[in-house]
C-alpha positions, 0 to 999 in steps of 0.5 A: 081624960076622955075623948068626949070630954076633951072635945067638949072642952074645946068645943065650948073654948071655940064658942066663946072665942069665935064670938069674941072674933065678932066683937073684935072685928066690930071696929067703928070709927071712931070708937070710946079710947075704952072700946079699943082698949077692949079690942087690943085685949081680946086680939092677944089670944083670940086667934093663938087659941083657934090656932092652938085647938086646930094643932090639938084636934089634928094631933088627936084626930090625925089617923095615917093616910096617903099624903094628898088624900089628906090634903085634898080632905082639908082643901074641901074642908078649908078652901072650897068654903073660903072660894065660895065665901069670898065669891058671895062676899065680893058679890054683896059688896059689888052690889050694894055698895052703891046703894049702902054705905060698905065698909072696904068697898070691892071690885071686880078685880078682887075676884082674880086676888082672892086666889092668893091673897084674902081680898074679900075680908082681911080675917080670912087669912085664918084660912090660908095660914091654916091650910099652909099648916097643914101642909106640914102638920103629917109630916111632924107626927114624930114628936122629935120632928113636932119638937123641930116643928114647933122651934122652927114656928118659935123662931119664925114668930120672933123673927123681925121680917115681913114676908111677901103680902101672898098666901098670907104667909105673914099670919103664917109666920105669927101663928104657926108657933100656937099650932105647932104647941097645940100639937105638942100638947095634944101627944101628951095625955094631961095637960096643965089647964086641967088641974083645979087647983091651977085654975085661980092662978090662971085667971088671976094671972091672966087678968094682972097681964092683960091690966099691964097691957092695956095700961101700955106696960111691958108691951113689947114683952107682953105681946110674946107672953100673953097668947099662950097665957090667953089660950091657958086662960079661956082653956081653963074658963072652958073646962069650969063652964063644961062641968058646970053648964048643963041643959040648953045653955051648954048646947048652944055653947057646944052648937056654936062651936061646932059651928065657929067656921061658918061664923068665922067665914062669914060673920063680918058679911052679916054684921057689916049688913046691920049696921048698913042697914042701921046707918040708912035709917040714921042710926050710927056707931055713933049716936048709938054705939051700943044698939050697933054693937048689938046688932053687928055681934047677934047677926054676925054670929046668928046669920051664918048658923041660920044661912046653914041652917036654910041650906042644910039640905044642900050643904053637908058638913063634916066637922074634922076639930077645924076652927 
């Protein structure tokens, strides 16, 4: 397979899960039983997948070099855009959460706590589980020690302890078992999710276990199973619309997701700003939960790429397969 299409593949993979981040963290209360049951099936797979495509991409894109040259690649790439984040999310909510209603208000001290725990929003622990990830990732290039990688994550996720709330360790803990696979299926030049003839299988499997889940069946198990099962299913979704899609329709899938970091850092900053707005003029999740649903999904999704686009000429990125 070609490199190209590989990342085209995953490029459109990434597109349609960061949009389904927006939609999972529009969480109203309350909310229709049918709404969170929605949310509960999208929170199977979601994240595993950008964890897995992270692994993948770094597994392909990885080139020998000086240790701390990487790391310091990917702190500018993670965690200068995570400090300014969190700064212009910290700073929004300090000053309208006394004019509008703000969900999970801030304070100064927030400021200070972002530099070891994700206190301007809680999905911004992606960023700290993915920069500790990296931290190992080149040194299990070999695959016996990628092999080692990925038991070692395998037995950390099963482990039934909670690690210290810093650093995120924690969503470390639950998400460095899909990296570490996505490193392993990234040293191999084929991979399941491209056969045809695999695909009905996945999709259909994909369904009957998320229809088990929802209706509160083998949960327990379920939890273990269905993100790698979600991560084939959107993989195979991907692959069909990327052979099938063309003209603008596949560009902007490709767009967003070349984009999916900036969405990712800052959607629930734009969304939690409509609906703000929404609820000042008097329309509520409740009275109006699909209008609210609307806005929080176009303007969380829209807002980043249109802030990006505004500063284009002053913030330069250089996409490395992150996110």
């Amino acid at each position: 397979m070609k490199t190209e299409q590989r990342i085209d593949y995953l490029d459109i993979a990434k597109a349609i899960c960061i949009v389904l981040v927006v939609v999972g963290h529009f969480n109203p209360s309350p909310a229709p039983q049918s709404w969170r049951t929605a949310v509960d099936v999208i929170y199977t797979f979601h994240m595993p997948l950008f964890m897995f495509v992270s692994g993948f991409l770094f597994s392909k894109t990885y080139r020998r070099q000086p240790y701390l040259d990487f790391i310091s690649k990917k702190f500018r790439h993670l965690m200068v855009p995570y400090f300014l984040t969190s700064v212009f999310i910290i700073g929004i909510k300090l000053t309208m959460q006394s004019i509008l209603p703000v969900k999970n208000t801030a304070v100064v001290q927030d400021l200070l706590t972002m530099f070891y725990r994700p206190s301007a929003a809680v999905h911004l622990w992606f960023v700290w589980a993915l920069m500790l990830l990296y931290l190992i990732a080149p040194l299990c290039r070999k695959r016996f020690a990628g092999i080692g990688f990925f038991a070692a994550a395998a037995a950390l996720w099963l482990l039934p302890v909670n690690l210290p709330d810093i650093f995120s360790l924690n969503q470390f803990k639950s998400n460095a078992v899909f990296f570490s696979a996505g490193m392993l299926t990234g040293d191999f030049d084929r991979t399941p999710y491209f056969k045809k003839t695999l695909c009905p299988i996945i999709i259909a499997l994909f369904a009957v276990l998320e229809y088990l889940f929802a209706s509160g069946i083998c949960v327990p198990v379920l939890k273990r199973v269905l993100p790698f099962v979600g991560i084939l299913f959107i993989l195979t979704v991907s692959r069909l619309l990327s052979e099938a899609l063309r003209g603008k329709a596949r560009t902007a899938l490709l767009f967003v997701g070349k984009n999916s970091l900036i969405i990712f850092l800052l959607h629930s900053a734009f969304g939690e700003f409509g609906k703000a707005i929404l609820s000042f003029v008097g329309i509520t999740s409740e009275s109006h939960f699909a209008l609210a649903l609307l806005t929080f999904v176009l303007l969380g999704t829209c807002g980043p790429l249109l802030l990006k686009f505004l500063s284009s000429h002053i913030i330069c990125a250089s996409p490395d397969g992150t996110l």
